[in-house]
Structure formats: structure tokens, C-alpha cells
C-alpha positions in Angstrom: -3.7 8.1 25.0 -0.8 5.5 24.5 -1.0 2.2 26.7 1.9 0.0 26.4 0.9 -3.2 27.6 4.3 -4.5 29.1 3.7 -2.3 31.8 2.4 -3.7 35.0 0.3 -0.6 35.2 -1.7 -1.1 31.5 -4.0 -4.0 32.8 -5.0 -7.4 31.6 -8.5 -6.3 30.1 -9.9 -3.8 27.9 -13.5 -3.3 26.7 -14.5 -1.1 23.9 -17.4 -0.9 20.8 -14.9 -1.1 18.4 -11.2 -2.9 18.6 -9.1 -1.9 15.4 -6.2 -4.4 14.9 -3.1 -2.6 13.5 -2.3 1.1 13.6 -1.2 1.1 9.8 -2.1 3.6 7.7 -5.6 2.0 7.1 -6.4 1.6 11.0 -4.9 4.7 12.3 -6.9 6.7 10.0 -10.4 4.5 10.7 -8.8 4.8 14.6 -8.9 8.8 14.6 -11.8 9.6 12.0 -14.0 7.1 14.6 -13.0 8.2 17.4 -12.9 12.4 16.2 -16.9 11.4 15.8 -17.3 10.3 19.8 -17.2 6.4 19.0 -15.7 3.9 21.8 -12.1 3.0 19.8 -9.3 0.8 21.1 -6.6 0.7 18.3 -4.4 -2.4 18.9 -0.9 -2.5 17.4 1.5 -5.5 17.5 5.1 -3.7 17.8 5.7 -0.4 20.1 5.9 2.9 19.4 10.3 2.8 18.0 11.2 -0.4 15.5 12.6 -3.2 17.8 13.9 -5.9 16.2 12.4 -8.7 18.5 8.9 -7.5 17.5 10.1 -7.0 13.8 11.9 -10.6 13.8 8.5 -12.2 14.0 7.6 -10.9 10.3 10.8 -12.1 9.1 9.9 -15.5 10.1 7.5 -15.6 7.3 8.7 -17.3 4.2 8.3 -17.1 0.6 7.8 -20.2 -1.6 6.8 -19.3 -4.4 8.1 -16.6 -6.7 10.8 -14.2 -5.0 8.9 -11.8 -3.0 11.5 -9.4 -1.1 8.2 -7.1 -0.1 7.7 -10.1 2.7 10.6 -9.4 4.6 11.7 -5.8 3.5 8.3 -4.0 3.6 6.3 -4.9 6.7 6.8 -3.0 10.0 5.5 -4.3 13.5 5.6 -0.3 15.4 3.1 2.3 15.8 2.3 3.6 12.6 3.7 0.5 10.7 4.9 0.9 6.6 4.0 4.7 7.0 7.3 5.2 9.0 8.8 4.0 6.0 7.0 4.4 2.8 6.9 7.6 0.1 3.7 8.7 1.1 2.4 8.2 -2.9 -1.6 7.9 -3.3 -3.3 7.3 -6.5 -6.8 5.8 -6.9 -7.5 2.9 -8.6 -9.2 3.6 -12.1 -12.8 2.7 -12.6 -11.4 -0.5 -14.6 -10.4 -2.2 -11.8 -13.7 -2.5 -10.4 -15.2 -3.8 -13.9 -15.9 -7.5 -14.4 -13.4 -7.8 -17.1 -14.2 -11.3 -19.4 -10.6 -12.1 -19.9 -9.2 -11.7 -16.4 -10.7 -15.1 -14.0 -12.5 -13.6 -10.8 -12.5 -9.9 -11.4 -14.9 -7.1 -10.6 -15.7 -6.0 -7.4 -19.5 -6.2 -5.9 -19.0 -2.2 -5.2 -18.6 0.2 -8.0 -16.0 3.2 -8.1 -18.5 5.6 -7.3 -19.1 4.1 -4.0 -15.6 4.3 -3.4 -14.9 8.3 -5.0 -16.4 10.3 -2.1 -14.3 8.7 0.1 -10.7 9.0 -1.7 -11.8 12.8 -0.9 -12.4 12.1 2.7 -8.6 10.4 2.9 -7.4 14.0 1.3 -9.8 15.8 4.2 -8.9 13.4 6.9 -5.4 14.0 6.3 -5.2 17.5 5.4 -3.7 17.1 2.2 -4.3 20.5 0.4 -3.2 19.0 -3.2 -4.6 20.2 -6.3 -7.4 17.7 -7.1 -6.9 17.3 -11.0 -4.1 16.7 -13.0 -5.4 19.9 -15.8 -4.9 22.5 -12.7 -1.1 21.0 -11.9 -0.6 21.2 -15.6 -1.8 24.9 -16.1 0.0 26.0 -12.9 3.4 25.4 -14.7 2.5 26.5 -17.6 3.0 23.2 -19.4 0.4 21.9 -22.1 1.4 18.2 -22.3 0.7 16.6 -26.1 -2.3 14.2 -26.7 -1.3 11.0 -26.3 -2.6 8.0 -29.0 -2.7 4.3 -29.0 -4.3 4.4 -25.8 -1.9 6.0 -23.5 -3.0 8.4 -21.0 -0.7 11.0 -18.8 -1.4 10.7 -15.0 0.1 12.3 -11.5 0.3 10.3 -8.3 0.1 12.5 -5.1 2.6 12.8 -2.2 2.0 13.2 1.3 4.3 16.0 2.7 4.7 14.3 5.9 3.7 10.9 5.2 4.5 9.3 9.0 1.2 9.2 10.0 1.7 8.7 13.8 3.4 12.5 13.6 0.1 13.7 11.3 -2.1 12.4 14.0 0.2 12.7 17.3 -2.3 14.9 18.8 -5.1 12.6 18.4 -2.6 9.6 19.7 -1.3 11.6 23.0 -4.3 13.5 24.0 -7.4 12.3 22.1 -10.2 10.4 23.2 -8.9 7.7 21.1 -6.8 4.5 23.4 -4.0 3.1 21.2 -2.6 -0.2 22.8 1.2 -0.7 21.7 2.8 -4.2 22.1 -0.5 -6.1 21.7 -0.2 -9.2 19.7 -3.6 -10.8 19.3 -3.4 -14.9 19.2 -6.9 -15.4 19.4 -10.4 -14.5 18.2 -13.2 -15.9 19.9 -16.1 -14.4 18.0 -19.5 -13.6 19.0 -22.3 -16.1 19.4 -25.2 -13.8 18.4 -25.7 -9.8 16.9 -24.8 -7.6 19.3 -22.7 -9.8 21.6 -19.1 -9.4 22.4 -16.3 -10.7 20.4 -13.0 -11.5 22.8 -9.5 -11.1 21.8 -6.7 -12.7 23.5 -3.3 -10.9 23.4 -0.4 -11.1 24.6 3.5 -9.4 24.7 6.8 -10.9 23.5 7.5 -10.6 27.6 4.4 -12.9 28.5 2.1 -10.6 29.9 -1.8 -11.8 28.5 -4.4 -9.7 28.2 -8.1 -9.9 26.6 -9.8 -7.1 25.0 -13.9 -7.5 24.8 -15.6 -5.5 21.8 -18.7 -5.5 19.8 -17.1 -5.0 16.5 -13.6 -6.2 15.6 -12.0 -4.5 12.7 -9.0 -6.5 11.6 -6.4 -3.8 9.6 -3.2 -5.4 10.1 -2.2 -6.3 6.7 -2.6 -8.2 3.9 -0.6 -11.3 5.1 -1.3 -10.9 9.1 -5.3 -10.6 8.1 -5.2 -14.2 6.4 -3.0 -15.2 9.3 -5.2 -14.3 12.1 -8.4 -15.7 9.9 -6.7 -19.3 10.1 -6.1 -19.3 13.6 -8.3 -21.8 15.9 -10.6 -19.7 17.7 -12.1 -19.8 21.1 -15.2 -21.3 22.3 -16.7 -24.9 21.4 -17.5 -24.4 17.4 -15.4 -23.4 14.7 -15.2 -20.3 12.5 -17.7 -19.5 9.8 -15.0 -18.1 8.0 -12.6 -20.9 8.3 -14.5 -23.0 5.5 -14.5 -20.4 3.3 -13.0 -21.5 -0.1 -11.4 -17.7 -0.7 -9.4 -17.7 2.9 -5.7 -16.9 2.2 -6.3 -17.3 -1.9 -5.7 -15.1 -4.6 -2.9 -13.7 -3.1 -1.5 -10.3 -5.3 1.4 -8.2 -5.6 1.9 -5.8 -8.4 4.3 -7.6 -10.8 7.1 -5.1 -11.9 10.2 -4.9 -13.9 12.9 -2.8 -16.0 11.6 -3.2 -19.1 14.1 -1.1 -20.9 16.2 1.9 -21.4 15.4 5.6 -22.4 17.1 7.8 -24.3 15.8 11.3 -24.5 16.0 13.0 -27.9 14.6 16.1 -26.5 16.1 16.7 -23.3 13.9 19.8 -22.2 10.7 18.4 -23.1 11.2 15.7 -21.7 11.9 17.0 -18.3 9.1 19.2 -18.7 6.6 16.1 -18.7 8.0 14.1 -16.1 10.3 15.4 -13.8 8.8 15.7 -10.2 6.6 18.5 -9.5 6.4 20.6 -6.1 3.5 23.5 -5.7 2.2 24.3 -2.4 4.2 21.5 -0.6 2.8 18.8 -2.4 4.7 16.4 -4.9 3.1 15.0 -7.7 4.1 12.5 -10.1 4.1 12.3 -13.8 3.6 9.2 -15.0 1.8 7.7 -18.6 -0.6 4.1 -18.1 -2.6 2.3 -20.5 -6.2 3.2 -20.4 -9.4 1.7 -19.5 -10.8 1.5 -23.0 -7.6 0.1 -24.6 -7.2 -2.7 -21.7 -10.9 -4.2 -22.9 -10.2 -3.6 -26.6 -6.8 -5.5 -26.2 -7.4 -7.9 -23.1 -4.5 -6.4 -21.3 -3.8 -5.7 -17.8 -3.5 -2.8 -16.0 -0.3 -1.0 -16.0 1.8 2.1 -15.6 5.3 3.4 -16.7 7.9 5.8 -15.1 11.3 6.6 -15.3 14.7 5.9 -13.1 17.1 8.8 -13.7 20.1 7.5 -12.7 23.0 9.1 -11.7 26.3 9.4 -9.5 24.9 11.8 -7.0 21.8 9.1 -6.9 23.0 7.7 -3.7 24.2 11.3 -2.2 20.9 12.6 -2.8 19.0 9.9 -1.2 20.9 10.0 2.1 20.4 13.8 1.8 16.3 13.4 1.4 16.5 10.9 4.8 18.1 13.5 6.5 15.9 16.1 5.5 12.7 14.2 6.5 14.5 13.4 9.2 14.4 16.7 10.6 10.8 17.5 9.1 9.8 14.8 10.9 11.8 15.9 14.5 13.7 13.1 14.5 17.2 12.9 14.5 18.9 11.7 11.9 20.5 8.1 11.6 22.8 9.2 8.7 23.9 12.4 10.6 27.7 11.8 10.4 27.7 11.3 6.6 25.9 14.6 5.5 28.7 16.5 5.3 30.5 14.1 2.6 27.2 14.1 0.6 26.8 17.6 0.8 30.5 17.9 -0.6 29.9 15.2 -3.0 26.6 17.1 -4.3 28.2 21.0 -4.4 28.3 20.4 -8.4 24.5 19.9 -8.4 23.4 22.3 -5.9 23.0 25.2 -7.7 20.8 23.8 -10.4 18.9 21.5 -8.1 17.9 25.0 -6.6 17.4 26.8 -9.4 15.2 24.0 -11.0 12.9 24.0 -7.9 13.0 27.8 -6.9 12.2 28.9 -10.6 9.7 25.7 -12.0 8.6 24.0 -8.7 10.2 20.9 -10.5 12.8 18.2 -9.0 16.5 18.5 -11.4 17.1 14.8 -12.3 20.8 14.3 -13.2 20.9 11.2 -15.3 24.9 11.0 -16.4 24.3 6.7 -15.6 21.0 6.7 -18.1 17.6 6.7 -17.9 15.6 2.6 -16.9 12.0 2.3 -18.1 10.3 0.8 -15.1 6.9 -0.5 -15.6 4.5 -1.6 -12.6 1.5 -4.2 -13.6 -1.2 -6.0 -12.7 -1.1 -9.4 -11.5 -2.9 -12.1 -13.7 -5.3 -13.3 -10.8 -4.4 -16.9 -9.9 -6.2 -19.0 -6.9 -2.6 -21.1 -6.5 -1.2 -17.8 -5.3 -2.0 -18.4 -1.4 -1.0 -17.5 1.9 -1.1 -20.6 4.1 0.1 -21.7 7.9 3.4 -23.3 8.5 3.6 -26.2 11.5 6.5 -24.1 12.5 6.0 -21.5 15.6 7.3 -18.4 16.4 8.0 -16.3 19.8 4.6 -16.2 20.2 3.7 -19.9 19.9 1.7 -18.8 16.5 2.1 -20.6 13.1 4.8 -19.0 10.9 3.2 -18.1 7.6 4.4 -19.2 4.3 3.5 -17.1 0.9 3.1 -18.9 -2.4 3.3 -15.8 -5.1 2.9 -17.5 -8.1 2.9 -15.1 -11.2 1.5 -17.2 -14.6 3.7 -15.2 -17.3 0.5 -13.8 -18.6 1.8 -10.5 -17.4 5.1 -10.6 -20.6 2.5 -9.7 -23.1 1.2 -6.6 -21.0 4.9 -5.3 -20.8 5.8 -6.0 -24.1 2.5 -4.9 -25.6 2.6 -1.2 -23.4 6.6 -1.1 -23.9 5.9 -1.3 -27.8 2.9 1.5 -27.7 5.1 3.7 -25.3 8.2 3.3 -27.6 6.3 4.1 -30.5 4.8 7.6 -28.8 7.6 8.7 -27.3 9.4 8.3 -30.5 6.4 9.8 -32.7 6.9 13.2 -30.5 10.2 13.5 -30.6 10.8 12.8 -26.8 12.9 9.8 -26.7 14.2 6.2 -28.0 13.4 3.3 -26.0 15.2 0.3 -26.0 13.6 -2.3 -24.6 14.7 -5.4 -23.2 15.8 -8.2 -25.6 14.7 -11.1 -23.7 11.2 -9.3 -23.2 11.0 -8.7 -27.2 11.6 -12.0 -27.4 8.4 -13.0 -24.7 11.5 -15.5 -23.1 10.3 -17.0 -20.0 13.4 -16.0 -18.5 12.4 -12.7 -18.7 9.7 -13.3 -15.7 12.5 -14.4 -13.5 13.4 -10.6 -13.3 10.3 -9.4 -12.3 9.9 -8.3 -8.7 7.0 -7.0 -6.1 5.9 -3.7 -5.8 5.4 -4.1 -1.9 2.1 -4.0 -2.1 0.5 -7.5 -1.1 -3.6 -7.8 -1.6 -6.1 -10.6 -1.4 -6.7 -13.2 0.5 -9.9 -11.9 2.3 -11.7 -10.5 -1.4 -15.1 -9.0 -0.8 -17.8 -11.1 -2.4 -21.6 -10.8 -2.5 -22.0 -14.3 -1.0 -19.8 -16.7 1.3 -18.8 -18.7 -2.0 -17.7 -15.1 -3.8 -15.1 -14.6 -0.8 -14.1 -13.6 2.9 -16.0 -10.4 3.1 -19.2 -9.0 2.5 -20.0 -5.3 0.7 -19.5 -3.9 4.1 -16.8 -5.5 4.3 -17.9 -7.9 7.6 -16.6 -11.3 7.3 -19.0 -14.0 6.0 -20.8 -16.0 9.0 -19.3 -13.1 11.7 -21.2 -11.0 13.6 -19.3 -8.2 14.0 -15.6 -9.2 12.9 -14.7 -6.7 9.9 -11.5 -6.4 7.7 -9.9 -3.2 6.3 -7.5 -3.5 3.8 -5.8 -4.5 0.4 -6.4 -8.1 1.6 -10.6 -7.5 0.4 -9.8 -6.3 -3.3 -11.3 -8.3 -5.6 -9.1 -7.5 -8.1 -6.5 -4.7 -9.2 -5.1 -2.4 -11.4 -1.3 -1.0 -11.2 -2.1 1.3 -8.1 -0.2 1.6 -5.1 -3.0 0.3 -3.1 -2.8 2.1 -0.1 -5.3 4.7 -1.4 -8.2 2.9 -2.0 -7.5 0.8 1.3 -8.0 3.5 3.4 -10.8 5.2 1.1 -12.5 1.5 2.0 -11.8 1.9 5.5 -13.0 5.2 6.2 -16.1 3.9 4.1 -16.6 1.1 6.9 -16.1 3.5 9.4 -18.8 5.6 8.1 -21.0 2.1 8.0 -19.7 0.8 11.9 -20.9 4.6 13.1 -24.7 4.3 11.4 -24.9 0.4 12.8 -23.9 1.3 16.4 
């Protein structure tokens, strides 16, 4: 059941067990698994159920002070469902590197080892019936494609696509008829938590109209993103005493974005093996990706970070096909489409390609990937942790009357000598098989300083809650409470300790269904 709050009829309290703040892809899917098991859930979201741009205009407020960070502004989303309305749908786990203590990279390792986390990367698969093939050997031997050994510590991987990755469409039965109560329009401003174990925590919200409301749970789990967790973490709370959690030393630090860039260009010397290896795949209406990273064992040997390579086929039907995919999903997706005067024009513009785009997908289950513009190397990395990089509170307010946030990214330039380092070991592989040349960028050759001020984010903002064994280690416990809290929880990128070159979405909802497996054997 739906309850917007702007309506008279919706109320001015709500009490529940557990209150899940932000119906992202993390708290929608802790939401419904909860609630599918009989719990008491309330899932709060911010924006409404269609993106308004009064609700959206309050992330655009935030600003960026540090290095450019266009994922601030271009890839948060205050409406039911949030960046799922908008994003690819890709998952890939994080590799069991990222949750090492590695010597050379300040404050990693995670108090939680991968196999905590592995069972429950299945459990997102299950949860959102995603019937993928589960290793990358069976894609492989499905196409009939043996791909070559790679050396110098290279490794082939596939990332996994949702087929319908809006998840408020995947779970619109559970929204509309379930058990489950989603609250639209429900900005929290305030968390007065709980005196004692077992006590209620209170949440004051309220709507961009003025209506006020307060919502009375025993557990709070906060899933509303990276940058809003910290925010609502700084906030004054209620009642006479401060926040535990607001002396923490970790609240709003080590902020993380995956640093990214075009590191150079590709030209294929073998054409049809190449596509072979890494055009898109398609089998049982799954998409997987082929991508190469630097593995585990040659990151320690060589002190590197994690990252990962793929390649932008660029073309003049690039921008005709990408209106044509909107459309599509559009319609998958029983919407109707914004772009729905301009299909024709793209469909004329794309009659030349049709045929083997068809033919391609019909006879390999592959994507065709014209490329008559070239062929850009774009590498994804991990950030070199650094405390400096920090979400903080502005003394300027927005519509609600709440600090604006401000994001410091602050990249070190460690992260030149992973690109240039993988660049070189890619170049040399992809030459030694007789796949391609790469040429890769001079000023990155060069490790030019300049060279940083064309990386960019990868949209994917972590940290600034890590998960620590002790109050002094960070904002959350193994279970992922908050230090000092009784009951208050947080579900998200925001807790990694560290990362790798990942999309994180993945492992954040892996983490939250793990908590929700936790909140359900502590009721």
C-alpha cells in the first residue's frame, strides 16, 4: 500500500518495528524481502512516486568543492524507486580483495569477510528473480567462444544486467497490494533516537507543502544514500543529549567515488575476435558484460588499486541507437515514451544498421557495435582512500529548513600509476594476441598531473558511515547498527570500508538483505 503523505487523509503518525528511510534499490529490496517474511515495515521515501522537480531541486542544492563530481547533481533521484528509475541495471560483486587489509592502501579491509557477504549476492539474484547464468565459464561455453588465457595478471570478467532494472515495476505487486506500507513524500528532518534497547526511535517528517508527521519504530534503518546518510547523521537530534554517533571521528569521512577516465584509444587488428570477446552478450534475456580487470594477486604483488577496463564503440548511429533503447524500455517498462516523436527519424537514420544489428543478435545472442568514430579505452578505478575527502553541512538551508550539504572529493593522484600501470599490461596483451593496438593517452604516459584533471566519477558515491569493529574504526558496527544507537541501522555504500572498481550497488544490497536477515532474528 502507497500512502502519500500530502494528503489530508495519510495522517500525522505512523508506528512500525522497522522504518526503512529511502526506497532505493537497497531499501526497497530490504522493504519487500522484510516484509514477504511477516515483519512490521514502513518504507519512507523523500520524493513521490513521478520525478518532480521541487523534490529533485533539493539534491541539486548540494555542492561540490572539491574535485568535479557531476554524479552529485546528475545521478541522485528523490522518487519512488530512486537511481533504479534511471540506472543500467549492471551488478557485479566486489572481489574478495576488497575486503583484505591491503598494507599499502591507509584504512582498508573490512571487519566482514567475502564469505559472509557470497550467500547473500545469491539472495539479490533470488530476490529479484534474476535467472542469469551464475559463472562466466557457462556464458562462455553457450556461445561457443573459448576466450585465450590472459598473463601479466589480467583476468576476463562479465557484469550482469537486470532485464527490467526499475525496481518499483519488479516489485509493484508488493508496493500496491502487499503487506508492506510505502510512505511517498516523507522527508525525515529529525532523529530522536532511543533511550534504552528496545525503546522507540521517533522520526520527524515532513512535506515540501508543510504537512509534519512523526513515525515511531523500534529499529530505524537509514538506506537513503551515500550523501543523504551522512547528512541525516549530522543533524541535531531530539530529546536533551546528543548523538552517540555525532562524535564519531569517521562521520561524513572517507568519502569515495570510483575515479575514471579515457585512458586511450583502440585499434582492433583483428576485428572478429575482437568482437567475439567483448561485444555485449544476450541469452535468456539477460545481458552480460565482457570486461578484463587486474587481479587480486597482481594488485598485492604490485601495490595497485583495483580496476577494470572496457570499451566505448563509437559511432554515428551512437546517438540514434540510444534514443531507440529509451524508447524500447520505455515500452517494456509500460511507460510511454518521452522521445516518442523522434523515433521515426532514428529509425530512418538506423535502416543501414538494422539488418546486421538483427542478424548479430538473432544468430550469436551478441549486441553489433558499429564503431566508424573509433574505439576509447575507458578504465574505472579505485579511489586512493583519503580522510580529507568528506561530506560536511553547509550554514545554508534549503526548502526544508535543513543544512545544504557540501562534498569535498579529493582524489590524491595516486590513482595515475594504476591507469598507466593496467593501460601498459593491457596494451601489451591485447597486442601479444593479435587483438588490437592501444594508444594510450600522452599526458597519462607521461604521469602529468594534468592528466587527473580529466578524470571523472563513476556515480557511485560510498563512505562516510564505514563499518568498523569499534566506535574509533567507524560509524557502524558488523551488523551494521550505528555505534552508541540502539536500534538506528544503515544500509548502503556509505558503510564500505573500502573498495574495489565495482559498481557498488551489488554488494549494497547483498549487505542489506544481510541486515535484514539479522533485524528478523533480533525482533
Amino acid at each position: 500500500m502507497i500512502i502519500d503523505l500530502e494528503l489530508d487523509s495519510a495522517g500525522d503518525r505512523f508506528d512500525c518495528d522497522i522504518a526503512i528511510v529511502g526506497a532505493g534499490a537497497v531499501g526497497i529490496t530490504m522493504a519487500v524481502e522484510l516484509a514477504s517474511k511477516g515483519a512490521d515495515v514502513l518504507l519512507i521515501e523523500a520524493g513521490g512516486e513521478r520525478m518532480e522537480s521541487a523534490s529533485q531541486a533539493l539534491y541539486l542544492a548540494a555542492q561540490s568543492v572539491g574535485h568535479r563530481l557531476p554524479g552529485l547533481h546528475e545521478g541522485r533521484y528523490r522518487l519512488l524507486g530512486g537511481t533504479t528509475n534511471f540506472w543500467g541495471g549492471q551488478l557485479v560483486p566486489f572481489d574478495p580483495v576488497v575486503f583484505e587489509k591491503r598494507e599499502w592502501l591507509p584504512y582498508s579491509g573490512w571487519p566482514v569477510t567475502r564469505g559472509e557477504v557470497e550467500p547473500y549476492y545469491e539472495r539479490v539474484f533470488d530476490v529479484l528473480g534474476l535467472g542469469c547464468l551464475r559463472t562466466d565459464a557457462e556464458v562462455w561455453q553457450r556461445l561457443a567462444v573459448d576466450p585465450p588465457a590472459l598473463r601479466e595478471g589480467l583476468e576476463f570478467f562479465m557484469t550482469r544486467w537486470l532485464p527490467n532494472p526499475i525496481l518499483p515495476q519488479v516489485f509493484a505487486r508488493q508496493l500496491r497490494d502487499g503487506a508492506l506500507r510505502t510512505l511517498v513524500h516523507a522527508n525525515v528532518t529529525q532523529i530522536t533516537p532511543a533511550a534504552e534497547h528496545g525503546a522507540q526511535n521517533h522520526l520527524a517528517v515532513r512535506t515540501l507543502g508543510g504537512k509534519t508527521a512523526t513515525i515511531n519504530a523500534r529499529r530505524v534503518v537509514l538506506a537513503c544514500g551515500t550523501i543523504e546518510i551522512s547528512r541525516l547523521l549530522m543533524l541535531p537530534t531530539g530529546g536533551d543529549k546528543p548523538a552517540p554517533w555525532h562524535a564519531s571521528p569517521w562521520l561524513g569521512q572517507g568519502f569515495v567515488d570510483h575515479a575514471d577516465c579515457y585512458a586511450g584509444e583502440v585499434i582492433p587488428t583483428d576485428k572478429a575476435a575482437f568482437h567475439a570477446l567483448f561485444d555485449n552478450i544476450y541469452l535468456d534475456k539477460c545481458k552480460y558484460h565482457p570486461k578484463i580487470k587486474l587481479g587480486g594477486n597482481a594488485q598485492h604483488e604490485a601495490q595497485l588499486l583495483g580496476i577494470s577496463a572496457h570499451f566505448l564503440f563509437l559511432s554515428s548511429m551512437s546517438e540514434h541507437l540510444a534514443n531507440l533503447k529509451i524508447f524500447v524500455r520505455s515500452l517494456m517498462g509500460g511507460r510511454k515514451p518521452a522521445n516518442l516523436a523522434a523515433v521515426p527519424a532514428h529509425l530512418f537514420a538506423l535502416w543501414k544498421v538494422a539488418v546486421p544489428l538483427a542478424l548479430r543478435y538473432l544468430r550469436s545472442n551478441r549486441a553489433f557495435n558499429p564503431s566508424d568514430r573509433g574505439i576509447k579505452l575507458r578504465l574505472t578505478a579505485e579511489q586512493f582512500p583519503n580522510r580529507a575527502s568528506r561530506i560536511s553541512l553547509t550554514n545554508q538551508t534549503d526548502a526544508l529548513g535543513l543544512p545544504i550539504v557540501a562534498v569535498d572529493w579529493q582524489l590524491s593522484g595516486e590513482e595515475i600509476e594504476t591507469f598507466l600501470e593496467f593501460g601498459n599490461r593491457l596494451k601489451r596483451e591485447l597486442e601479444r594476441l593479435g587483438l588490437a593496438r592501444i594508444e594510450l593517452d600522452p599526458r597519462l604516459v607521461a604521469r602529468d598531473p594534468a592528466f587527473l584533471a580529466t578524470v571523472d566519477d563513476g556515480y557511485h558515491q560510498m563512505g562516510g558511515a564505514r563499518m568498523g569493529l569499534t566506535e574509533a574504526d567507524g560509524v557502524v558496527d558488523t551488523n551494521l547498527q550505528v555505534h552508541g544507537a540502539h536500534g538506528i541501522y544503515v544500509a548502503g555504500a556509505a558503510v564500505f570500508p573500502s573498495t574495489g572498481f565495482a559498481n557498488p550497488t551489488f554488494t549494497a544490497m547483498a549487505l542489506g538483505l544481510r541486515l535484514a536477515d539479522h533485524l528478523r532474528s533480533a525482533a
